[in-house]
C-alpha positions in Angstrom: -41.7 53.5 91.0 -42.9 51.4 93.7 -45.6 48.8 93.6 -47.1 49.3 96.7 -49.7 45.8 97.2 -51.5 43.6 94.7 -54.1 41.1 95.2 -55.9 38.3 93.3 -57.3 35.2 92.0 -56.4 32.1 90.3 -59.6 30.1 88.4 -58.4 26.7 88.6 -61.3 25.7 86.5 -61.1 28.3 84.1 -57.4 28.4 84.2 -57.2 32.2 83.9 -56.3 34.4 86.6 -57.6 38.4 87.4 -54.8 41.1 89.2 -55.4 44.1 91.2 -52.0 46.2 91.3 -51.4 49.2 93.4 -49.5 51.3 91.3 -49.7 55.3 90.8 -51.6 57.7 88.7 -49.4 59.0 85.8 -52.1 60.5 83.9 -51.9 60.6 80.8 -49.5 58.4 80.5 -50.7 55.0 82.3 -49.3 51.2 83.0 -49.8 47.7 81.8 -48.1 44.7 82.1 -46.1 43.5 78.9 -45.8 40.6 79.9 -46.5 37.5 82.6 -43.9 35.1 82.8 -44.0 31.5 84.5 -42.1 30.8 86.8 -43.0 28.1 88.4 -40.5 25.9 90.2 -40.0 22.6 91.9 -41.5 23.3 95.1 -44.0 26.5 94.2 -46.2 27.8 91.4 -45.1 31.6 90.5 -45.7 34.0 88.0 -43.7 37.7 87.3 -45.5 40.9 85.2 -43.3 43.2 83.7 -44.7 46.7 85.0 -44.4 49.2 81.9 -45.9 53.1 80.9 -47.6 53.1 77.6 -45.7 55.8 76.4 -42.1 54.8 77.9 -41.8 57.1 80.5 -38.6 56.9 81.9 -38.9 58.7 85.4 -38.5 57.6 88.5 -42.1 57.6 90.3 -40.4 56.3 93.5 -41.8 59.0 95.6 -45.4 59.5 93.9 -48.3 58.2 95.8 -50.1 54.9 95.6 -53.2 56.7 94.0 -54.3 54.4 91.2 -54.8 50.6 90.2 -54.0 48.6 87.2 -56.7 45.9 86.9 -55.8 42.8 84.9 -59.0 40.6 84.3 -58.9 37.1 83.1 -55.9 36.6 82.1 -55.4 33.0 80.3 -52.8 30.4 82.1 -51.8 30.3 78.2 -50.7 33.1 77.3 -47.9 33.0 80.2 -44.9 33.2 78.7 -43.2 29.2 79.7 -39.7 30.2 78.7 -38.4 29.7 81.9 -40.3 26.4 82.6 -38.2 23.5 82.8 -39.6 19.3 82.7 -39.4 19.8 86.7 -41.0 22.2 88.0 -44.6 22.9 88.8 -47.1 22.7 86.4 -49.2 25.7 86.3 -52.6 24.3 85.2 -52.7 21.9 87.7 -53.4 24.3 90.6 -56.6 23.4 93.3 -58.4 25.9 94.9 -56.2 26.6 98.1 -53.3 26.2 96.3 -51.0 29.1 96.9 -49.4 31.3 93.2 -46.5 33.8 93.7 -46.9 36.5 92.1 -44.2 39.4 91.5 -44.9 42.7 90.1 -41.6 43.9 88.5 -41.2 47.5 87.6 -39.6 46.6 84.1 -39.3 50.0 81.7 -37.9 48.9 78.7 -37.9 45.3 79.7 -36.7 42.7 77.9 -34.4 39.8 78.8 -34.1 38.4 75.6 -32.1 41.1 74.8 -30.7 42.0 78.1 -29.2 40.0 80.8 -29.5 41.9 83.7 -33.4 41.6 82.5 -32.7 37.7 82.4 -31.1 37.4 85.4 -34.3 39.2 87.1 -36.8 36.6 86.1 -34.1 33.8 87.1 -33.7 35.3 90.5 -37.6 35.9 91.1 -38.1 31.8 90.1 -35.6 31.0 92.5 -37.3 33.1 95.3 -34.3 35.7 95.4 -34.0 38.9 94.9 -31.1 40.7 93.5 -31.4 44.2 92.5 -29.1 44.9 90.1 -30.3 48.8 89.6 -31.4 51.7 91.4 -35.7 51.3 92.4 -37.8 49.7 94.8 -37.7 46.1 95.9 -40.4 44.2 95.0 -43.7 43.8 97.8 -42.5 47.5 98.7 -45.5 47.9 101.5 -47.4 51.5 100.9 -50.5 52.5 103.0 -53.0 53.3 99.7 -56.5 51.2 99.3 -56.4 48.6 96.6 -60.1 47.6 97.1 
């Protein structure tokens, strides 16, 4: 499955944030996110969402079309999961309008890195601005030519 484009914005005053992800039309299945992850570092403010199908479908949409969007609206600064954060790095909260958030779309079926270190070492790699693909799938920022408007 590829994530094709994404767009958004950060409410430094409200300290929530609103997504628009280009993603494709698995009807009737669908996506959400399960989860937003900080990781912010020394020199950047980042997030990553883990990319999942409500029912757990398994197949590989690499070659469906970018055809749908999954809208995340005002979604809280606290309910990031700060697991990764360390004393150092960037504090999330304190973004200004024109600062400049990260933000990775991971494509993450069955997802989770508590369990799984290949998962872990994803979200390590994304905070430090590398990416590693450890699997089969498209690389993250894969650029399609569908409207996210």
């Amino acid at each position: 499955m590829k994530v094709y484009e994404s767009k958004g914005t950060f409410d430094a005053k409200a300290q929530t944030f609103t997504l628009k992800v280009q993603t494709t039309d698995i009807s009737p299945d669908g996506f959400y996110i399960s989860a937003f992850y900080n990781i912010c570092n020394e020199e950047r403010f980042a997030i990553v969402g883990i990319l999942q199908t409500k029912d757990g479908n398994t197949k590989d949409f690499s070659d469906y079309p970018p055809d749908s969007t999954l809208n995340i609206k005002n979604f809280s600064f606290s309910d990031l999961n700060n697991s990764y954060v360390k004393k150092e790095d960037r504090d999330i909260t304190t973004i200004k309008e024109g600062d400049t958030v990260t933000v990775y779309i991971h494509d993450g079926i069955g997802f989770n890195p508590e369990k799984n270190s290949a998962d872990n070492e994803y979200i390590e790699n994304y905070k430090k601005g590398v990416y590693v693909y450890l699997e089969a799938g498209s690389p993250p920022g894969s650029s399609g030519n569908g409207y996210i408007g």
